[in-house]
N, C-alpha and C positions, 0 to 999 in steps of 0.2 A: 423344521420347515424353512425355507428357501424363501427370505425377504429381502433380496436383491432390493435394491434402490429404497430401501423402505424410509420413508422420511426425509429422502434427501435433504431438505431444508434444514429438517434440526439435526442432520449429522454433522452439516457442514459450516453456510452462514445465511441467515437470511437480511435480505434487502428489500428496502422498499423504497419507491418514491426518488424523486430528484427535484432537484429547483432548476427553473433558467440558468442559474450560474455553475446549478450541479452540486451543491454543497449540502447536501443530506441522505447522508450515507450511515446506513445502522448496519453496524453488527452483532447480532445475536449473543455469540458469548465474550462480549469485552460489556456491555450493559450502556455503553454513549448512546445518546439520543443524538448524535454527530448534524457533521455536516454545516454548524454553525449556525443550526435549529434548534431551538428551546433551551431552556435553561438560564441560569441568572449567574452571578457571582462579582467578583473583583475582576474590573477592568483592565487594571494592572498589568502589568510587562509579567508573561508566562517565565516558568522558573528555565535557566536558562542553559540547564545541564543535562533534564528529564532523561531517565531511562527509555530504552524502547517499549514502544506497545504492542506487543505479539500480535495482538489481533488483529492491528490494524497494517499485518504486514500479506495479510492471506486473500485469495484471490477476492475479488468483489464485481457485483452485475450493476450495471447500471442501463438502463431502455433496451435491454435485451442483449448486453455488449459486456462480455467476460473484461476484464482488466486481471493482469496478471504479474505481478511483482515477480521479479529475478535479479540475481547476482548484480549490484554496483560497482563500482569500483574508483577510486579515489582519478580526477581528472578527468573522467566522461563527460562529453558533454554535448550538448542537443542544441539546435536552431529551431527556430517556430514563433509563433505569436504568442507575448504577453498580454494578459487582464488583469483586471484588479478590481478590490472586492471591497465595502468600507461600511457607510452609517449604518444600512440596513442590517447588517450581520456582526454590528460591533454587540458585545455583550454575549451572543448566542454561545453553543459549543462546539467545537470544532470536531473534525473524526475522529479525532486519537481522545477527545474529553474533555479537550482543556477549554479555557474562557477565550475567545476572539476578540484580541484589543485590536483596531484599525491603528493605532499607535507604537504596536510593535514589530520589526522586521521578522515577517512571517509569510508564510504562503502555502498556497494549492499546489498539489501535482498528483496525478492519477495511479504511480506508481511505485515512485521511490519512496523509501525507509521513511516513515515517521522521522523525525529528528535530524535528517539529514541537512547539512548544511551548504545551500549552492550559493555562486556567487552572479547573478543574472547582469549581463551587460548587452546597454541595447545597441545594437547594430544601427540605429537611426543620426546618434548623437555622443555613443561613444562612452557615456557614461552607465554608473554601476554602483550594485547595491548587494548584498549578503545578504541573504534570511534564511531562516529554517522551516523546513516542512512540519508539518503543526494539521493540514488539512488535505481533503483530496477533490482533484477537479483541475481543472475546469472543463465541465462533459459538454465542449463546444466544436464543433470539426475546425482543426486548424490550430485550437490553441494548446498551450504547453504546460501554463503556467498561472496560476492567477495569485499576484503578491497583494500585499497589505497596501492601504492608505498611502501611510506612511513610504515602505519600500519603495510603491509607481511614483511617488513626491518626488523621492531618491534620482529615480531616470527619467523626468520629464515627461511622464506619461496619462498623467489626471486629465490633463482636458480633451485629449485623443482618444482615452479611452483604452487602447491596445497599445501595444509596439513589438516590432520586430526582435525579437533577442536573439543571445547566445548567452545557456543555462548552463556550468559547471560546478560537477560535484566537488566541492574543497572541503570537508571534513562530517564527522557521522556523531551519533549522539548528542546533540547541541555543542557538539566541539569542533570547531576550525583545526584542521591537520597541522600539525607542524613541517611536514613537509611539503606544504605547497609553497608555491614562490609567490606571494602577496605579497604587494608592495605599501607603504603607511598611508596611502590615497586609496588604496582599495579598504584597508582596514580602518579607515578615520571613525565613521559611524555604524561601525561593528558594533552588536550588542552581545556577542559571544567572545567568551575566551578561544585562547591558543592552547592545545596540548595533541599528544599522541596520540592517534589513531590508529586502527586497523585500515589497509591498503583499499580494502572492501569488504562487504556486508551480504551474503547470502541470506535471501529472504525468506523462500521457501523450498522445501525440498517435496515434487512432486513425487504422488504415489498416483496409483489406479484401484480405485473399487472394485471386484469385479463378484463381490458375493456379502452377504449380509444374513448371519442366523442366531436364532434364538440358540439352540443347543450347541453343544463346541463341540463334540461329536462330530455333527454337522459338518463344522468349517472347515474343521480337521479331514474332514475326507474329500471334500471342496477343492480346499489349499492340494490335496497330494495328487488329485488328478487334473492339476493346474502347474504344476510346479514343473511342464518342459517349457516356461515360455523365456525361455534363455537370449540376452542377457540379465532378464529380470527374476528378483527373487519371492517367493509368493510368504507373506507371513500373516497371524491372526493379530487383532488389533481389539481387545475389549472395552467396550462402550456404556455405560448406563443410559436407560432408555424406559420411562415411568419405573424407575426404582429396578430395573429388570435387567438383565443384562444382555448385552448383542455382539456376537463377537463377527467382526467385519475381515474379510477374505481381501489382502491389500496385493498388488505388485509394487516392488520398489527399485530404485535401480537408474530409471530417468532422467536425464539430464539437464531437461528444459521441460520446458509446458510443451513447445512443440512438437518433441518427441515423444512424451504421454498422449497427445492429442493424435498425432500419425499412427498408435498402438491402438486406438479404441477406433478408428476411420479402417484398420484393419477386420474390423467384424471378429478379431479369433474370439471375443469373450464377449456374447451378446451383453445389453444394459450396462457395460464398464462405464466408469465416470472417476473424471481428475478430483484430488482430492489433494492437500497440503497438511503437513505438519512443522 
């Protein structure tokens, strides 16, 4: 039987809820109660090498607004408004699960890599500050970025409230790049090391749903009378689903979320939906 879209929530991620500042954000199969909501522990400077958090690298809704992670790459970097986030969400947990100290150079952004390492300087006054992404947000029209306490201290930004930035990627993993050009005034109160990085970071690699069955028979026959949608490749993708199994009907091939998105605005596969792995 032909259960197209069945579930989408628990196939994919589910979300719920946001705060004013945007910082509670759940994902289903990572287990955070995110966002900088709930939770207790050590206040303490987060460890400062952390592995990536898969989950928290895959698409997420927030007030009806897809946010959609893609390819980084070392030196990018973005203009916009900074916020900053402190008492009220000190102690809470952040998206990726960690403890939110206002005391350590850390921060929001809506789409870059967990762990990524930017260096935000504000266009107002010229001055500059390092942190790592640790959280997601800030779900405010206009802004870019929302850093720690500590960080806005960094650029003169606590009594304003905002400021103007310019956000650059300098290194991935809680690790500053060895090959960016910092100089020992941008690195003074660094709380990350220096080592190797990769150039960039691919976050997700989009696919398209376009069929979902209980028997693989099924999918199997699904997949073969699907499989001229050239340049894409159609493959079966098995799921457990209350202890049962669902073998899901994928295209893969995609380059961008946009061009998954222009394939399903096409109508060739009625109910298609973007999906990441």
């Amino acid at each position: 039987m032909n259960l197209k879209l069945l579930l989408f929530s628990g196939f994919v991620l589910l979300f719920v809820g946001c705060s004013s500042k945007g910082h509670n954000v759940y994902y289903s199969d990572y287990g955070s109660t995110g966002g900088a909501y709930g939770g207790s522990g050590n206040y303490g400077t987060p460890n400062k090498n952390p592995k990536s958090h898969e989950a928290t690298m895959r698409p997420y809704q927030i007030n009806g607004k897809w946010y959609y992670p893609t390819t980084v790459t070392l030196g990018e970097s973005y203009d916009g408004i900074a916020s900053w986030y402190g008492p009220k969400f000190h102690g809470k947990k952040t998206s990726n699960g960690e403890i939110y100290s206002m005391y350590a150079h850390t921060a929001a952004h809506k789409t870059l890599p967990m762990n990524t390492i930017v260096k935000v300087t504000s266009q107002e006054n010229g001055k500059s500050t390092i942190v790592r992404i640790n959280d997601r947000g800030p779900f405010v029209a206009g802004r870019i970025i929302d850093l720690s306490n500590v960080a806005a201290r960094d650029i003169d930004m606590l009594t304003t409230g905002t400021a103007r930035v310019k956000v650059e990627v300098i290194g991935f993993d809680g690790v500053i790049s060895d090959s960016m050009p910092l100089s020992k005034e941008n690195l003074a109160n660094s709380e990350y090391e220096i080592a190797h990085t990769n150039n960039s970071v691919q976050l997700s690699n989009f696919m398209v749903q376009i069929g979902a069955f209980r028997r693989k028979e099924g999918a199997e026959a699904f997949k073969n009378t699907h499989s001229n949608h050239a340049p894409y490749h159609a493959t079966i993708r098995e799921y457990q689903l209350d202890d049962s199994p669902i073998y899901r009907v994928m295209l893969s091939g995609f380059k961008s979320e946009e061009e998954a998105r222009d394939f399903i605005k096409s109508n060739k596969v009625v109910g298609a939906f973007i999906v990441t792995n």
